[in-house]
N, C-alpha and C positions, 0 to 999 in steps of 0.2 A: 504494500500500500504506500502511495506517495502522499498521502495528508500527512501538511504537519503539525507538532506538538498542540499548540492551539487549538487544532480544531482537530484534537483528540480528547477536549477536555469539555463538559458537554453538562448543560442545563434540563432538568425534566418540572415544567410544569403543569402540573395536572397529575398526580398517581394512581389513577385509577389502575385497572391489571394490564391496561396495555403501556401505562407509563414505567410501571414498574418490568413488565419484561422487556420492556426495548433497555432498560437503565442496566440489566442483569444481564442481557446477552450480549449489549455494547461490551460493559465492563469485563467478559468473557473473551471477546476480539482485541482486547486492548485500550480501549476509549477508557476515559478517566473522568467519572460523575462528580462533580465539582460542587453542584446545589442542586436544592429540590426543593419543591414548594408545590402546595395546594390549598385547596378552601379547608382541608382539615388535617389539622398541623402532625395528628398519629398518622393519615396514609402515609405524608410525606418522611415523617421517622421511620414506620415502616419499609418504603422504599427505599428512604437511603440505609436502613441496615439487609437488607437483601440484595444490596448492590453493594455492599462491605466498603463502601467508603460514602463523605459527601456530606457536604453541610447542608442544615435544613434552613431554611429562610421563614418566616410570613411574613415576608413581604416580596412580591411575585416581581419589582423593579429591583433588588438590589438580588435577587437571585440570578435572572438575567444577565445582569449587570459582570456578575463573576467569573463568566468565560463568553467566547463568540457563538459558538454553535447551541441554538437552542431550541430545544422540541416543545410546543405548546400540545400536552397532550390531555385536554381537556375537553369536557363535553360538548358539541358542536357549537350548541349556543351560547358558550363563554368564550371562545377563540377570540374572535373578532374583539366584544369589552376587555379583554387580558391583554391581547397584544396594544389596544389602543390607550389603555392604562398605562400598561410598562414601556410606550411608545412616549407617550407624555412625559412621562418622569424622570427620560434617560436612560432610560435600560439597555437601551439598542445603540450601537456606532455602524461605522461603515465597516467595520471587522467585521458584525452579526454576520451569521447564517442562521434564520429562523424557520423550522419546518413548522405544520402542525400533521397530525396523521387521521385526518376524516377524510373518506373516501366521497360526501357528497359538497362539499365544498371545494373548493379551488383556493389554490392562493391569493388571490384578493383580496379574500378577507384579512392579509396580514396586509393591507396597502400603507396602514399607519406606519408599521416595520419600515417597509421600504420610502418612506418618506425620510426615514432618520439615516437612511442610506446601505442599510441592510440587505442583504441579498434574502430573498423568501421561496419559498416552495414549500409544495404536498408530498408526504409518503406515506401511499395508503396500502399496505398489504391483505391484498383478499384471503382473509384468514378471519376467523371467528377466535377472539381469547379467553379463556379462562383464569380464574385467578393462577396467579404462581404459586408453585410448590416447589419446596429445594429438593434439587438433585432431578426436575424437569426437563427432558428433551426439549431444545429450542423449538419455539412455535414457529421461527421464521423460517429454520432448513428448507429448503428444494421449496418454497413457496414463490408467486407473481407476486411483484410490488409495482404499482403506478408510479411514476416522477413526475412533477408537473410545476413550472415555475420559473424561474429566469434561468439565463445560462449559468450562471456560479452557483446561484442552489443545486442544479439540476446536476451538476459534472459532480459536485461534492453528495448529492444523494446516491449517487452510481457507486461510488465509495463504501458507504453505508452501507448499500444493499448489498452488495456485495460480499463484505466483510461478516454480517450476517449467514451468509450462504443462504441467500434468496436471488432468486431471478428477476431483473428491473426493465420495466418497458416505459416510455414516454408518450405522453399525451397533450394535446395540446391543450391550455388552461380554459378556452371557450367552450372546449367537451364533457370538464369535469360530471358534470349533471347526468348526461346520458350516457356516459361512461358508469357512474353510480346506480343509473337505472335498471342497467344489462347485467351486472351484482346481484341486483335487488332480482331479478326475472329470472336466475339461474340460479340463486340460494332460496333464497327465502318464498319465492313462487314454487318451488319444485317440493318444496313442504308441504307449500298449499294441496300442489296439484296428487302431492303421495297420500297427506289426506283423504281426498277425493276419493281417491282409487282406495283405501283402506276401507273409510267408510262403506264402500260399495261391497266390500269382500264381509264385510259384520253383514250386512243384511244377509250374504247367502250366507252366513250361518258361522263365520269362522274368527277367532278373535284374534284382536291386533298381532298378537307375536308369529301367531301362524302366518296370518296374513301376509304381512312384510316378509320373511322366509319364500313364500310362494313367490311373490312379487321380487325380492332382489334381485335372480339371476335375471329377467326379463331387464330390470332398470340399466343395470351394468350390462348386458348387452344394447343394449340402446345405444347408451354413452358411448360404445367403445363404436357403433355401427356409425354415429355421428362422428369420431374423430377419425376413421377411417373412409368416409365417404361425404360427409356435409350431408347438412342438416335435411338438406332436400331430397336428396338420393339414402339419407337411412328413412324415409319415413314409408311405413307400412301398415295394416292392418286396412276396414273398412272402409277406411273413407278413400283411402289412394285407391283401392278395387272400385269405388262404386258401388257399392252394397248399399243400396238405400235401405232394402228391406230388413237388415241387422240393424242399421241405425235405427231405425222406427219400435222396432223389438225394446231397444236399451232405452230410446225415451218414452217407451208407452212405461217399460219399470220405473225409470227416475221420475216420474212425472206422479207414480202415484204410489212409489213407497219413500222415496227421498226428493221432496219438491225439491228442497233449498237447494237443492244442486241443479235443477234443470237449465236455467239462466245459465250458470259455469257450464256445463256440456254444452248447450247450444253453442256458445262463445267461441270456445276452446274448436269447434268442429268449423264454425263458418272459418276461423283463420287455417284452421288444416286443410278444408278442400281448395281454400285459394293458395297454398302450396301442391297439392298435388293438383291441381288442374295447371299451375305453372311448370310443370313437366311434359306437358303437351300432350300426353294420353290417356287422358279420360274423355269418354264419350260424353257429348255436349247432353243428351238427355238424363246419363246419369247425373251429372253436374247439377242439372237443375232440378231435377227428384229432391236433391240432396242439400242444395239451399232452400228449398222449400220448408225442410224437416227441421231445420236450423234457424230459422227464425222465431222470433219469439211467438209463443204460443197466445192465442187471444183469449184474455180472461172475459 
């Protein structure tokens, strides 16, 4: 690693468990946790004693203040008032580097920062964290990390991520949003949607754990049929054949044993047949059978 000393010695404010494992596996690569601060003066003791070094502050301006490199890693909606605080007060020079690590923000929000002449950037790792526990396998190993932010944040986050043993891609800070969206549609949606599909498996009669058992080899072959052929050419089952009359079978059931779900099926199916009719082989009457079935039902 070519960083130097400086900007190996590194601020965490905010210690929630993602402040504390970035502060714990830095300090495992070499980086040197210098302070720490939070709204609640035991996370930040906390933190700095599971990062075995580091003075603790309350006060979030002279923390900063204590080295260049510093991670605001606080709840989305304090970023912005913390850095505009510790912006006011001096905390920031043209040495700073200030990250924050939410993946639906952009750097922007540190614009106070970079008014004191700070270089800013985001480092959002698509990872879900758990509290730490000593003697934890790093959370970042072999994971994606987004960059996003000026040129001097951005070359010094590749460092970071790096040093980590995470994988870093760059985005541009106008995409932040829909970049976080496509997170949110591939984690947090696919809960939704295994929901669904559980749900559906209790009515015929089987309960959750079976359930998901039956169901995971089909998920992960999915997954692996999508990263081996895209998303258009893995998709299979009823609706890419044309089968109106299976589809009509499953919402005559959803319809009158799990309503709440018919909205969600109908949805989920009108955007699946306009992928598989974009493959150009579907017959234009099954097409239309099949949007017919799909729309919402009249009460």
């Amino acid at each position: 690693m070519n960083m130097n000393t400086s900007k190996r010695e590194f601020c965490i404010i905010g210690c929630g468990r993602l402040g504390v494992c970035l502060a714990v596996f830095l300090s495992e690569q070499g980086f040197t946790p210098v302070s720490f601060c939070s709204k609640s003066f035991e996370s930040a003791t906390h933190a700095a004693k599971m990062a075995g070094q580091g003075v603790v502050y309350e006060d979030a301006i002279a923390a900063a203040a204590s080295c260049d490199l510093v991670f605001v890693t606080t709840p989305d909606t304090r970023i912005g008032p913390v850095c505009d605080r510790v912006a006011k007060g001096g905390g920031f020079t043209s040495n700073s580097v200030v990250f924050h690590l939410s993946g639906a923000l952009s750097s922007c929000v540190l614009e106070s920062a970079q008014q004191q002449g700070a270089a800013t950037g985001s480092i959002h790792p698509l990872q879900a964290f758990t509290p730490y526990e000593k003697g934890q396998k790093s959370p970042f190993f072999n994971i994606n990390v987004s960059l996003e932010g000026d040129e001097r944040a951005v070359a010094l986050g590749r460092e970071i991520v790096d040093a980590l043993g995470a994988a870093s891609f760059t985005i541009p800070t106008q995409t932040k949003a829909i970049y976080h969206a496509a997170a949110v549609v591939a984690s947090n949606y696919l809960v939704t949607l295994e929901h669904f599909a559980l749900s559906l498996l209790k009515e015929a009669g089987l309960d959750e754990q079976v359930a998901y058992t039956i169901l995971e080899p089909l998920i992960q072959g999915t997954l692996t049929n999508i990263k081996a052929r895209g998303s258009m050419e893995a998709l299979t089952g009823p609706v890419a054949r044309g089968d109106d009359k299976i589809i009509a079978c499953h919402l005559k059931d959803i319809d009158n044993k799990l309503p709440q779900f018919s909205q969600l099926y109908r949805l989920l199916g009108k955007y699946t047949l306009d992928i598989a009719a974009s493959r150009g082989e579907m017959d234009p009457g099954a097409r239309e059978k099949l949007a017919l079935l799909f729309q919402d039902p009249i009460v």
